[in-house]
Backbone and ligand atoms as CSV (ligand in chain L), in Angstrom:
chain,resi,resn,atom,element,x,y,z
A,1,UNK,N,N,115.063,116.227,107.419
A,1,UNK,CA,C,114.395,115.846,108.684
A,1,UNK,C,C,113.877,114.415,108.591
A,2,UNK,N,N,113.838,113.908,109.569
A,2,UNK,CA,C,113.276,112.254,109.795
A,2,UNK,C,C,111.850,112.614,109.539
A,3,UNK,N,N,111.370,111.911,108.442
A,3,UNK,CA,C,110.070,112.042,107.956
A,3,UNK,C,C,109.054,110.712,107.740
A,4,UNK,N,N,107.703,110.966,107.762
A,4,UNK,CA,C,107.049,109.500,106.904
A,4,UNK,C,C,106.324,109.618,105.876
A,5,UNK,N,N,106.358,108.327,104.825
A,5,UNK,CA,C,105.337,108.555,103.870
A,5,UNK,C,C,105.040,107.502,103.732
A,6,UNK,N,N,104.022,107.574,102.978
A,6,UNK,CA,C,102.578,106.275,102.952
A,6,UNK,C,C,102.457,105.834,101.430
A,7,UNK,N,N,102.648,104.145,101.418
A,7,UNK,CA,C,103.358,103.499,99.943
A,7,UNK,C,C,102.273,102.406,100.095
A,8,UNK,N,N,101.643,101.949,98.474
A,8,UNK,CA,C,101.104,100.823,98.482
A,8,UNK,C,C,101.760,100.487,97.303
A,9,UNK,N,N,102.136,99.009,97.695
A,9,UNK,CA,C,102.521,98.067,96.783
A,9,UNK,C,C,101.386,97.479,95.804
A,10,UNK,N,N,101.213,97.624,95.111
A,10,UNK,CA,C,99.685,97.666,94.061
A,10,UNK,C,C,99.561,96.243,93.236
A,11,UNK,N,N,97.994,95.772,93.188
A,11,UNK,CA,C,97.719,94.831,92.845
A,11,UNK,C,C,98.927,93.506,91.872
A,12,UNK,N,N,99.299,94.393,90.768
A,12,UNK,CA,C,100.224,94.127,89.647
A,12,UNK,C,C,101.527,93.622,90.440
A,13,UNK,N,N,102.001,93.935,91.818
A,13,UNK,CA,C,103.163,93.691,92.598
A,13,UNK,C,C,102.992,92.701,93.046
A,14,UNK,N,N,101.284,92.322,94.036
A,14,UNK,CA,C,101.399,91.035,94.689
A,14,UNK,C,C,100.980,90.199,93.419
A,15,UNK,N,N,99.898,90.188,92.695
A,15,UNK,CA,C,100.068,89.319,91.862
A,15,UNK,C,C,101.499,88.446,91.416
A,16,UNK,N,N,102.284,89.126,90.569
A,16,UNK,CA,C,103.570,88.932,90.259
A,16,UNK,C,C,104.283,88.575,91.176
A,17,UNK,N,N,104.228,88.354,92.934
A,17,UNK,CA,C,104.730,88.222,93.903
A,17,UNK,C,C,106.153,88.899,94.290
A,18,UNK,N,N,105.746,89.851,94.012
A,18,UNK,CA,C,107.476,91.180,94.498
A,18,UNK,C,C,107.419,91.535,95.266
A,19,UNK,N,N,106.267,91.671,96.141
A,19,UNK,CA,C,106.784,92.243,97.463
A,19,UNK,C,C,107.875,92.139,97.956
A,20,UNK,N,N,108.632,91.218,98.703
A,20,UNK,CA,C,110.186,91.325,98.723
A,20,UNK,C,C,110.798,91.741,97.936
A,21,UNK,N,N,111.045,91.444,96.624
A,21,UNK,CA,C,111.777,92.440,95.842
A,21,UNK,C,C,111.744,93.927,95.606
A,22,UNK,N,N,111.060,94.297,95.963
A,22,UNK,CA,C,109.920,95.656,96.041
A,22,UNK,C,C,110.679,96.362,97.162
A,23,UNK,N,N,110.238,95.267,98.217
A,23,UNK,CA,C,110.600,96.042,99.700
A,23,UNK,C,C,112.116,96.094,99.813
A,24,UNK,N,N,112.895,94.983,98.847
A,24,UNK,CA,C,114.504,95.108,99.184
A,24,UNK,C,C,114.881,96.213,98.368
A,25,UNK,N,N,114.127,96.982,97.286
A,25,UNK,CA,C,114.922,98.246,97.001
A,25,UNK,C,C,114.443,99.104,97.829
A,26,UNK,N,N,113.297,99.210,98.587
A,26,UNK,CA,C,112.745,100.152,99.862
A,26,UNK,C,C,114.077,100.181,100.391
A,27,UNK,N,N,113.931,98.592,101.195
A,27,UNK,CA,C,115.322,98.773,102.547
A,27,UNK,C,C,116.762,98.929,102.110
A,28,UNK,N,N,117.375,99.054,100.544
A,28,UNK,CA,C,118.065,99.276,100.172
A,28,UNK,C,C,118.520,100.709,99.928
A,29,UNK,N,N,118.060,101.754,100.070
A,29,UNK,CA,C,117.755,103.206,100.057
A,29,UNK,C,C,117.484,103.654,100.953
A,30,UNK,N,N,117.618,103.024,102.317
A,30,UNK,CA,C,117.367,103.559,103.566
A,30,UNK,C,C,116.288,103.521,104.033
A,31,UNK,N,N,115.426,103.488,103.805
A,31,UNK,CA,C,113.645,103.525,104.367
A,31,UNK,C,C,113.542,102.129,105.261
A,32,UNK,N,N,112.897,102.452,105.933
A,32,UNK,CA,C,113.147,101.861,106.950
A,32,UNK,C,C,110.841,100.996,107.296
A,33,UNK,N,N,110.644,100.264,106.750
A,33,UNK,CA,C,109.485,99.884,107.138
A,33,UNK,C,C,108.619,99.555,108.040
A,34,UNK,N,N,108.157,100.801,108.998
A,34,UNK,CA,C,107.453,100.843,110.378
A,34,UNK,C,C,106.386,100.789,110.334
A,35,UNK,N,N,105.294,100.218,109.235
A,35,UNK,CA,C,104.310,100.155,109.193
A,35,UNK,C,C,103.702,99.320,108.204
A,36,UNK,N,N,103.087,98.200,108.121
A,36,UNK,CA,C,102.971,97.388,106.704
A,36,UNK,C,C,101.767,96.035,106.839
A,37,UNK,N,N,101.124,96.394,106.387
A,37,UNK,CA,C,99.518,95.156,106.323
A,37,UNK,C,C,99.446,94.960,105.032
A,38,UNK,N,N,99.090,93.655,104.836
A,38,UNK,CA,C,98.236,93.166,103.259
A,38,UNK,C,C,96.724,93.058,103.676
A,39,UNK,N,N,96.319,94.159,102.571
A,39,UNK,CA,C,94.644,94.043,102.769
A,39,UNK,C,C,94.190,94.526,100.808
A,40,UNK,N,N,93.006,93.995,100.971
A,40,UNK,CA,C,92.141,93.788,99.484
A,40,UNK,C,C,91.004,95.108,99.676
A,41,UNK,N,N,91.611,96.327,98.993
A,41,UNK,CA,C,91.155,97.567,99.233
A,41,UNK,C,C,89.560,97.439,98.800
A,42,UNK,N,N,88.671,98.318,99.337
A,42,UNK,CA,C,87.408,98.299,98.918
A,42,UNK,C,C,86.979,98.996,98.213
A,43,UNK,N,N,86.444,99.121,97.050
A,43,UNK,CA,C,85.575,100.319,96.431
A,43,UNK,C,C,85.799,101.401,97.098
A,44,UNK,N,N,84.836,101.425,98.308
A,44,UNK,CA,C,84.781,102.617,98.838
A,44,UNK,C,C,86.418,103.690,99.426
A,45,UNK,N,N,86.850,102.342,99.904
A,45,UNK,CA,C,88.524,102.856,100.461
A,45,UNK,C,C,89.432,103.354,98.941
A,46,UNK,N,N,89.238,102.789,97.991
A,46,UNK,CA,C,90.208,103.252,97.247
A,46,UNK,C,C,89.184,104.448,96.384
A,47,UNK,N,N,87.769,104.429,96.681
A,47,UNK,CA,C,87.698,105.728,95.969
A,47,UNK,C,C,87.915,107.083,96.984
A,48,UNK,N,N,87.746,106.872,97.981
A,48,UNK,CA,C,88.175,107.976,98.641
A,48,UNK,C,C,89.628,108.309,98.998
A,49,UNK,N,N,90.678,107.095,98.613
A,49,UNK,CA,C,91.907,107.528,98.639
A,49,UNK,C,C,92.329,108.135,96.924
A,50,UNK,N,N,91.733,108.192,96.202
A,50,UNK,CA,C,91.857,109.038,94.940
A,50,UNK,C,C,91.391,109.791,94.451
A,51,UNK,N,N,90.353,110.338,95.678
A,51,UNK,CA,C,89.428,111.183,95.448
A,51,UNK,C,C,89.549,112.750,94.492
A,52,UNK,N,N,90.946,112.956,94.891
A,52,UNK,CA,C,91.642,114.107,93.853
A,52,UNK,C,C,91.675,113.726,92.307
A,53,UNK,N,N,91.563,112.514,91.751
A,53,UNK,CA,C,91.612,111.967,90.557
A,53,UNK,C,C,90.207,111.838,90.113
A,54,UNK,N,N,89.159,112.419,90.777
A,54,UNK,CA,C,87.727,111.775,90.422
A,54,UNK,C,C,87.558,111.817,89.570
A,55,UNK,N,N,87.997,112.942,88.492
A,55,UNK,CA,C,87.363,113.745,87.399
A,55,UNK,C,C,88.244,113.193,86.283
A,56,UNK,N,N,89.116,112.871,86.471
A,56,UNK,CA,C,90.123,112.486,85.196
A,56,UNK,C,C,89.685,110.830,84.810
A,57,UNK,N,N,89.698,110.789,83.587
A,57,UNK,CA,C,89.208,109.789,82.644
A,57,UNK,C,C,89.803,108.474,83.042
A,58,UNK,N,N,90.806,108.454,83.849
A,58,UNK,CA,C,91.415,107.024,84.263
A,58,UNK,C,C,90.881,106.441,85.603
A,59,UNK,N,N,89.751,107.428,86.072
A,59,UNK,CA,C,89.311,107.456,87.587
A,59,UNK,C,C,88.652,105.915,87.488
A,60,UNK,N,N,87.964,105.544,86.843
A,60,UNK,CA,C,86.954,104.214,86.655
A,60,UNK,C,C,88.274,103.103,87.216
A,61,UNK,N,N,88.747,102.926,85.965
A,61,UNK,CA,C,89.948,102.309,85.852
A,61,UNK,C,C,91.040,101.941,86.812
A,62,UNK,N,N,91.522,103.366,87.200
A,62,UNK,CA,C,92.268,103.084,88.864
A,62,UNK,C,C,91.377,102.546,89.978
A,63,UNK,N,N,90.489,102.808,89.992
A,63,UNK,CA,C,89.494,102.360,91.450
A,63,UNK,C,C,89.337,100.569,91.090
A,64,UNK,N,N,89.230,100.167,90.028
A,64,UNK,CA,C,88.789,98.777,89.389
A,64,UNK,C,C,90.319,97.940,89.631
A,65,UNK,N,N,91.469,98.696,89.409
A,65,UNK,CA,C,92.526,98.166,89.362
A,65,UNK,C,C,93.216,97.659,90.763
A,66,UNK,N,N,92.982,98.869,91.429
A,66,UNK,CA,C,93.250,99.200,92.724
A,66,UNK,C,C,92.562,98.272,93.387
A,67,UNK,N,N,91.234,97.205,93.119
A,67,UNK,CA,C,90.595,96.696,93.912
A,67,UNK,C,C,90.597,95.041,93.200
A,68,UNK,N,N,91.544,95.133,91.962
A,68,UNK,CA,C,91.578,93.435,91.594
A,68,UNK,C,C,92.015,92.784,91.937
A,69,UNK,N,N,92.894,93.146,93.498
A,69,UNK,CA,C,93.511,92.410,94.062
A,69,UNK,C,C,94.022,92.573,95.289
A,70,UNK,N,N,95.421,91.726,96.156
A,70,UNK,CA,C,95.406,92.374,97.171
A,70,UNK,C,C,96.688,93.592,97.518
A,71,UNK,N,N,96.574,94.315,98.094
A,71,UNK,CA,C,98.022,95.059,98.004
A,71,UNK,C,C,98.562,95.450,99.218
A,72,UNK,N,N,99.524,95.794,99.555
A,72,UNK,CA,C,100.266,96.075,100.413
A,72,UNK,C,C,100.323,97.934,101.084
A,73,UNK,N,N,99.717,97.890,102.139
A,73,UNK,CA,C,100.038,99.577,102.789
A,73,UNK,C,C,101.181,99.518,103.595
A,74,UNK,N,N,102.002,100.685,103.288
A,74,UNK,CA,C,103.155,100.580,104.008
A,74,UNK,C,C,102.948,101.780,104.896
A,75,UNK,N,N,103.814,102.553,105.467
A,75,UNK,CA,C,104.516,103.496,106.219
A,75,UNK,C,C,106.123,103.404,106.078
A,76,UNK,N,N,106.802,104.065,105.318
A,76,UNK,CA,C,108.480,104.215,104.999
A,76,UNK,C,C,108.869,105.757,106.064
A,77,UNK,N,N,109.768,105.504,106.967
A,77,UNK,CA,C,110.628,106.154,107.464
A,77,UNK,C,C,112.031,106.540,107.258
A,78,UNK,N,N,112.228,107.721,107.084
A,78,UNK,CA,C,113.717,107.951,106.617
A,78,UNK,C,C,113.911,109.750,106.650
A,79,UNK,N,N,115.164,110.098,106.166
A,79,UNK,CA,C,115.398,111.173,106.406
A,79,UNK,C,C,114.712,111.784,104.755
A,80,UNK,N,N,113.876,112.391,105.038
A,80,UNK,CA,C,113.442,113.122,104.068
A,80,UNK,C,C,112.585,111.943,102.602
A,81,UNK,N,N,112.236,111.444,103.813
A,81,UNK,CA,C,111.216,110.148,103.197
A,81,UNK,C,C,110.075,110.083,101.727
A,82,UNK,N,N,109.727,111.497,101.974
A,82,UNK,CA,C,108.437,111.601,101.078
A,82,UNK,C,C,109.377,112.125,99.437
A,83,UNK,N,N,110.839,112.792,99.299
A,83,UNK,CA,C,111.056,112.633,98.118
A,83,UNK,C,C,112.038,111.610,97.792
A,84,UNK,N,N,112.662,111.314,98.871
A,84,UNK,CA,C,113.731,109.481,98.740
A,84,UNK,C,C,112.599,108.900,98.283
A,85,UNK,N,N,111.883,108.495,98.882
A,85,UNK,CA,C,110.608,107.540,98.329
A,85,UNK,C,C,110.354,107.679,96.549
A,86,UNK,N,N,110.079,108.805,96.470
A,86,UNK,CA,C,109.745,109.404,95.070
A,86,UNK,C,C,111.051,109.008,93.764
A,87,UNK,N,N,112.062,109.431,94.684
A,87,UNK,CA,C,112.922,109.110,93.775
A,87,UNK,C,C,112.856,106.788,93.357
A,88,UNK,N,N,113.199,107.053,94.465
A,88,UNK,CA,C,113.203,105.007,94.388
A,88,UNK,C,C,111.997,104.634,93.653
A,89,UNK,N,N,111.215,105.517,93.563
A,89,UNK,CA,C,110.243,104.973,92.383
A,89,UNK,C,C,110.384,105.083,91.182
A,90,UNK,N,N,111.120,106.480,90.790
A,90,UNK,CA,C,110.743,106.502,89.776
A,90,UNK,C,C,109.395,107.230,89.090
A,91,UNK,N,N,109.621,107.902,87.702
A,91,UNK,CA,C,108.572,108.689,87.055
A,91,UNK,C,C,107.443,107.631,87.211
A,92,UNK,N,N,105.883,107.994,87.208
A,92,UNK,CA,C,104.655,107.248,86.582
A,92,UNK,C,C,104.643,106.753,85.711
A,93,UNK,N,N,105.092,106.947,84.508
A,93,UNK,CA,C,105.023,106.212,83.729
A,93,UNK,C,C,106.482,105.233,83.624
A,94,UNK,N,N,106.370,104.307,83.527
A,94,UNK,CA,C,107.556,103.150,83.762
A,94,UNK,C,C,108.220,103.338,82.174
A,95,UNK,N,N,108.229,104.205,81.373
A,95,UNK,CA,C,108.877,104.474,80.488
A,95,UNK,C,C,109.765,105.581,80.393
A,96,UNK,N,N,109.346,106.616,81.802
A,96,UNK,CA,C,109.970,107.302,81.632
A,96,UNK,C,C,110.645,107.018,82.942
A,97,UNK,N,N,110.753,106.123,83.704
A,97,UNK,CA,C,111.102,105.876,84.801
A,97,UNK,C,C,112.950,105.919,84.843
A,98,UNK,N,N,113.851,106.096,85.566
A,98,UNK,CA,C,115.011,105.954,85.351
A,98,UNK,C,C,115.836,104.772,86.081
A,99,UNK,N,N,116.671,104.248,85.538
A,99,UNK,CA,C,117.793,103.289,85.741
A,99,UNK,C,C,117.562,102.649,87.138
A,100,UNK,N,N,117.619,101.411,87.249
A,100,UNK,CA,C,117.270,101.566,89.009
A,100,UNK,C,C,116.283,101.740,89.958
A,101,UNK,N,N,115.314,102.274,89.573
A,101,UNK,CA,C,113.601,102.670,90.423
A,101,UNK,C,C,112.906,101.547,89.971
A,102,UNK,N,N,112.358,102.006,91.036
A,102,UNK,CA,C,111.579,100.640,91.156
A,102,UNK,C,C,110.596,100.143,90.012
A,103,UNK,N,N,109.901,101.607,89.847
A,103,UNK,CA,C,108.802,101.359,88.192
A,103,UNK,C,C,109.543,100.788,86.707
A,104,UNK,N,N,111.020,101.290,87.056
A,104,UNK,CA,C,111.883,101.166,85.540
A,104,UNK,C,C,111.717,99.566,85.848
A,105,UNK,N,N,112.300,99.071,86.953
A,105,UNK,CA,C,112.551,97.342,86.917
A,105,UNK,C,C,110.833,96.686,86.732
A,106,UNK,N,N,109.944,96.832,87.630
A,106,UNK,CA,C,108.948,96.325,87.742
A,106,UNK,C,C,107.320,96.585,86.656
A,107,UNK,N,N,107.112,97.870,86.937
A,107,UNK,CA,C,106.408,98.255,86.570
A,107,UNK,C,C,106.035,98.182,85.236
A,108,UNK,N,N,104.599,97.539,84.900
A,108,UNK,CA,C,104.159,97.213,83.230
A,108,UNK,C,C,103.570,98.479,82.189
A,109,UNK,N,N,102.818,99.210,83.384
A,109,UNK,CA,C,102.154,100.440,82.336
A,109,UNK,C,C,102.117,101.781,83.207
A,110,UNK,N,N,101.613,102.903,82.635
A,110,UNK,CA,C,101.606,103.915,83.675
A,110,UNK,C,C,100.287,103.382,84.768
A,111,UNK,N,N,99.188,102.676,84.386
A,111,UNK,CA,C,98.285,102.726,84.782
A,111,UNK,C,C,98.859,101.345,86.370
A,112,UNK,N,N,99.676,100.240,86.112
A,112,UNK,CA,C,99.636,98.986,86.587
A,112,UNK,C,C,101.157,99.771,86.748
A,113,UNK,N,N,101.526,100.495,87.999
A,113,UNK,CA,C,103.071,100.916,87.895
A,113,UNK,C,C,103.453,100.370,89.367
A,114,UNK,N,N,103.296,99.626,89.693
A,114,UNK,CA,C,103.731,98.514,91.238
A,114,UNK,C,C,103.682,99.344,92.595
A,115,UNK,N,N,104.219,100.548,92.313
A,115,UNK,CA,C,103.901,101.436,93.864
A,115,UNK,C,C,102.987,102.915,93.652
A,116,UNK,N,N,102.626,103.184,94.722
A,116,UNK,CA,C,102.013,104.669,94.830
A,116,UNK,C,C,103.049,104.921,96.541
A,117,UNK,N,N,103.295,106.621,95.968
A,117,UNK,CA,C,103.828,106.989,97.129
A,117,UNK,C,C,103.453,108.439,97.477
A,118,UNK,N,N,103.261,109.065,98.518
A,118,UNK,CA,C,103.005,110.457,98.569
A,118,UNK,C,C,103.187,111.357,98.051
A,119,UNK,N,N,102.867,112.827,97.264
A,119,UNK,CA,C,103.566,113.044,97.003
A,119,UNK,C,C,104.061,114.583,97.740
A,120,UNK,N,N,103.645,114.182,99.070
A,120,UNK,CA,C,103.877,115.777,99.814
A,120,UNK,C,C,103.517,115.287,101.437
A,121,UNK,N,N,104.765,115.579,102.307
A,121,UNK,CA,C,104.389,115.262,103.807
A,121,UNK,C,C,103.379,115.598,104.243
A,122,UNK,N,N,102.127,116.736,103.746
A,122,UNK,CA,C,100.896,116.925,104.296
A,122,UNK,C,C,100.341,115.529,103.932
A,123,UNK,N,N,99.877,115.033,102.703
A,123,UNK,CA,C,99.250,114.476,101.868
A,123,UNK,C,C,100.170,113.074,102.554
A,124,UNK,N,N,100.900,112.752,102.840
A,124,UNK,CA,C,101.330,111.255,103.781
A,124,UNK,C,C,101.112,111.393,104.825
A,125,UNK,N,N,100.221,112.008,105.644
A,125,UNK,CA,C,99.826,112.411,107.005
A,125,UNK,C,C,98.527,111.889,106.301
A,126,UNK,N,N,97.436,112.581,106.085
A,126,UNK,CA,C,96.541,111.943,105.425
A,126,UNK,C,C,96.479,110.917,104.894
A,127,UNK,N,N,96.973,110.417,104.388
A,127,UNK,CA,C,96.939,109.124,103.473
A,127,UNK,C,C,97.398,107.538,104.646
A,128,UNK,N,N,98.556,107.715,105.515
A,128,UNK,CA,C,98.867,106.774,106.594
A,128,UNK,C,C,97.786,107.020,107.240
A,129,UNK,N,N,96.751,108.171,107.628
A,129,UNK,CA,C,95.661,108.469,108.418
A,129,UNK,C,C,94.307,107.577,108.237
A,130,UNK,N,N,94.462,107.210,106.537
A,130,UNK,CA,C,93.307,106.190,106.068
A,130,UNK,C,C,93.928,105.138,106.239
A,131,UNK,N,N,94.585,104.517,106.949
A,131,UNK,CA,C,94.994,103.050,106.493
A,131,UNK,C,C,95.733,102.767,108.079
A,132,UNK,N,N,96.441,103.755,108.858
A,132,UNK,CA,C,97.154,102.967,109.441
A,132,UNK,C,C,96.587,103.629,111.148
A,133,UNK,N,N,96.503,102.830,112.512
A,133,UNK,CA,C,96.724,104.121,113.827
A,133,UNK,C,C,97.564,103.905,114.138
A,134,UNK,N,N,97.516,104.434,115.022
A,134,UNK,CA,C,99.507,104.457,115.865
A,134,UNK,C,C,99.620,103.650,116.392
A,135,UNK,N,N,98.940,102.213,116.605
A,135,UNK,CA,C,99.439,101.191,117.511
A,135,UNK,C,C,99.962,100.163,116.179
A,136,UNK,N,N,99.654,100.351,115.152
A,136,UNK,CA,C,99.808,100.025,114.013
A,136,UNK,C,C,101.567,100.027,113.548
A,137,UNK,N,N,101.795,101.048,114.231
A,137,UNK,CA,C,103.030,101.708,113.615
A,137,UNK,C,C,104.269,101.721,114.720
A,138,UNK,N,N,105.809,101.190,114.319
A,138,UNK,CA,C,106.516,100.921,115.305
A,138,UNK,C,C,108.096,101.017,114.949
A,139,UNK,N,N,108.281,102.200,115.334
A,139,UNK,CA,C,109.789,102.886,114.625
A,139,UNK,C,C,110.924,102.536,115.496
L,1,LIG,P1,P,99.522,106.885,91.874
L,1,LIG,O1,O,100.766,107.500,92.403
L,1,LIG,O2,O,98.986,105.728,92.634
L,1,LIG,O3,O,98.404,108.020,91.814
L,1,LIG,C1,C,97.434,108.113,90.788
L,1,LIG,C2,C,97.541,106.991,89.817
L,1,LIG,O4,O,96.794,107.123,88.649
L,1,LIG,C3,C,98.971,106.896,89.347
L,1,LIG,O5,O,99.776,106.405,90.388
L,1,LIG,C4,C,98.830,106.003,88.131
L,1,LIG,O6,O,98.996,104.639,88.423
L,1,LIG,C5,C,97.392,106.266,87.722
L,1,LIG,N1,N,97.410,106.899,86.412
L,1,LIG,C6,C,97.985,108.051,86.062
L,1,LIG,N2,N,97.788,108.301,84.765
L,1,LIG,C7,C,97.069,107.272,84.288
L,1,LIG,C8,C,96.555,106.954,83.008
L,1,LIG,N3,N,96.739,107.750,81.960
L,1,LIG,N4,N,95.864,105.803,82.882
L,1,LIG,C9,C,95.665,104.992,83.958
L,1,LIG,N5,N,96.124,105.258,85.197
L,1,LIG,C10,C,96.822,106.380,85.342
């Protein structure tokens, strides 16, 4: 089914300046980019977008990382978006990432891995819900 999911291009990406490179394996895999701002997440915004991670020992760390810089919110459209997406990324950890995804080419550590992507069409309903409205968005 024609689906959406909700992608940030993460600090470690714009730093390094990949966004285009980033986004040409997006638009290379079909996804189609109907939604996309550069903004410098806040404390508060990125702790409540990881709020499921509170408790795990890397929580400090991701919120600090997530906010050293500026990053990119997307919205990706495509047929069955939320695991195409998944795949074009690639595993979390960029070591175990495979041939081709985006984390295998880019990505430095599990922690600094260049994208976050949904990992469930409920949970990209929510997540485009913190970041994007519908005038925002244009398919
Ligand atoms: P993401 O898909 O954005 O969702 C949660 C993030 O936590 C994940 O990508 C990783 O970047 C990060 N993460 C997972 N495990 C670790 C870890 N062991 N140390 C630091 N960050 C981690």
């Amino acid at each position: 089914a024609l689906e959406r999911t909700f992608s940030i291009l993460k600090p470690d990406a714009t730093r390094r300046n990949l966004t285009g490179a980033v986004n040409a394996v997006i638009e290379a895999a079909g996804l189609r980019i109907v939604g996309q701002r550069r903004i410098r997440m806040t404390r508060e915004q990125a702790e409540t977008f990881y709020a499921v991670h509170k408790e795990r020992p890397f929580f400090g760390e991701l919120v600090e990382f997530m906010t050293s810089g500026p990053v990119v919110v997307q919205v990706l459209e495509g047929e069955n978006a939320v695991a195409k997406y998944r795949e074009v990324m690639g595993a979390t950890n960029p070591a175990q990432a495979a041939e081709g995804t985006i984390r295998k080419q880019f990505a430095e550590s599990v922690g600094e891995n260049t994208v976050h992507g949904s990992d469930s069409a409920d949970n990209a309903k929510i997540e485009i819900a913190q970041f994007f409205t519908d005038a925002d968005i244009a398919a």
